[in-house]
N, C-alpha and C positions, 0 to 999 in steps of 0.2 A: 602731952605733945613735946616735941624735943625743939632743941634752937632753930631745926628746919621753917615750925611754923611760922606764919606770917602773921596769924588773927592771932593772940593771946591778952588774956585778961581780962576785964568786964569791959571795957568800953570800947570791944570789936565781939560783943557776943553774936552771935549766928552763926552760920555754916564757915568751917575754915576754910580759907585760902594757904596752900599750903607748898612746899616745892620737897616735898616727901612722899613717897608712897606708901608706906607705910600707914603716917598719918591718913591721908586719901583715903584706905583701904580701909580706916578702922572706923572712920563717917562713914563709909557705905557697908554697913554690916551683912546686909543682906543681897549685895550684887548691885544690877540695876546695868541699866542702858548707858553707854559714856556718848556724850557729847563732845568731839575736838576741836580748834580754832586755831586755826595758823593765819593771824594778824598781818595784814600787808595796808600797807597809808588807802590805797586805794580798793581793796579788798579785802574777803573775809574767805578763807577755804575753810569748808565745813567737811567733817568727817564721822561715823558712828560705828558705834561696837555694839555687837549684841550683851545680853544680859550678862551672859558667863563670861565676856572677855577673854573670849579668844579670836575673833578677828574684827580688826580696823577697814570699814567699807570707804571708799572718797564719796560725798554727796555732792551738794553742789558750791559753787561759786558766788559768795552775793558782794554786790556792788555797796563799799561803805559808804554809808552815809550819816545822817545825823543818830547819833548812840538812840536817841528812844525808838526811830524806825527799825535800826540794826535788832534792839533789847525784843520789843514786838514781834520782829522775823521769828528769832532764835526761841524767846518765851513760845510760840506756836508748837516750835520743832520739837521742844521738850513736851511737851504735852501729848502731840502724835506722837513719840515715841518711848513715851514712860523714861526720860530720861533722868536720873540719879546723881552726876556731878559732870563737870566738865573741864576738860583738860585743855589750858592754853598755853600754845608755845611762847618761851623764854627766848626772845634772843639776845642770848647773853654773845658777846667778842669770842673771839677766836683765844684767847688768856683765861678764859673763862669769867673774865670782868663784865659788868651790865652800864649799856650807857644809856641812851636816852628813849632809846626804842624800846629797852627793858622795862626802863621806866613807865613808859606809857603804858605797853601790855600788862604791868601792874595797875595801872590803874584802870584800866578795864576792866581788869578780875573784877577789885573792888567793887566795883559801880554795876557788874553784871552778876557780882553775888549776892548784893543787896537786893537788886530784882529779879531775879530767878529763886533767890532762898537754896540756893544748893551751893554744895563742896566744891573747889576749884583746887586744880592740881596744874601748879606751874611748872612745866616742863622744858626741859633746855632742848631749842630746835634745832643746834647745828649742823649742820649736813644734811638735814631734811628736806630741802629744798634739791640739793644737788640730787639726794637719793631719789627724789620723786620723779625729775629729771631724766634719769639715766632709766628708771623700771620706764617713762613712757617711751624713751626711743626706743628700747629693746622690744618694744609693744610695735614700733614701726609708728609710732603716731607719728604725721606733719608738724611741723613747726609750728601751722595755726592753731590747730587742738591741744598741743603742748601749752600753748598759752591761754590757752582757755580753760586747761585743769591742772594745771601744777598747781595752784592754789587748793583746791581740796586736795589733791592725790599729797602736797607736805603735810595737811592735816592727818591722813590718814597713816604717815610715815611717822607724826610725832604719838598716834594714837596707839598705833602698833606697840612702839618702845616704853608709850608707859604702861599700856595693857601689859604686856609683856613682864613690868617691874610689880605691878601689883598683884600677877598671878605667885611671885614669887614671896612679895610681902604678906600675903595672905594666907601662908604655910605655917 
């Protein structure tokens, strides 16, 4: 693994947490279902790819709450869907600097790689939100449905670009 990774050493053995795709791509040797999270204080946008990775669906919206009811939801989803790693947005600053909200989304990884047992691939989400935004008004959605799926539809925007990076890295 290169300086990208996050888990190195013996005492973070398990599945890495990683902000590389590459690395990502070389923990899932064999494909597999990606699970996406685009992290908001008061929500969770859930998004999924099929096995080949090549497209990012928006699922649903769940409402956060305490990490073991959230870990429960998610551990389910991965189950019904053979899911293989999952990919959580970074939100790093607009400088490319990470401040407190990065922070936390790392610690999330942590704490839902230890319960899941699977690969996490941190993903930088800027503009994802906006991007999600703009594809729903072009859709004509209202203002209330916009608010009701921007959260999965930035999941499925940050799922695309790193689908997207590790068809490349897997060449």
């Amino acid at each position: 693994m290169d300086d990208a990774s996050l888990n190195a050493g013996p005492l973070n053995a398990g599945p890495p947490i990683t902000d590389s795709a590459r690395d990502f791509a070389a923990a899932l040797p064999e494909g597999g279902a990606l699970l996406a999270l685009d992290l908001g204080t008061k929500t969770i946008g859930i998004a999924l790819c099929d096995a080949g990775w090549r497209f990012a669906t928006a699922g649903k919206t769940l409402e956060r709450g305490k990490f073991g009811r959230d870990r429960d939801t998610l551990a389910a989803i991965c189950r019904e869907r053979s899911v293989r790693g999952v990919v959580i947005g970074l939100p790093r600053n607009m400088d490319g600097s990470e401040g407190s909200r990065a922070q936390a989304s790392r610690a999330y990884a942590r704490n839902l790689s230890a319960a899941l047992d699977l690969p996490i691939l941190l993903w930088d989400e800027r503009w994802s939100t906006v991007s999600a935004e703009r594809s729903l008004i072009e859709q004509d959605m209202s203002r209330g449905k916009r608010k009701e799926r921007i959260d999965s539809h930035a999941a499925a925007v940050i799922l695309q670009a790193a689908i997207d990076a590790l068809a490349g890295a897997s060449i």
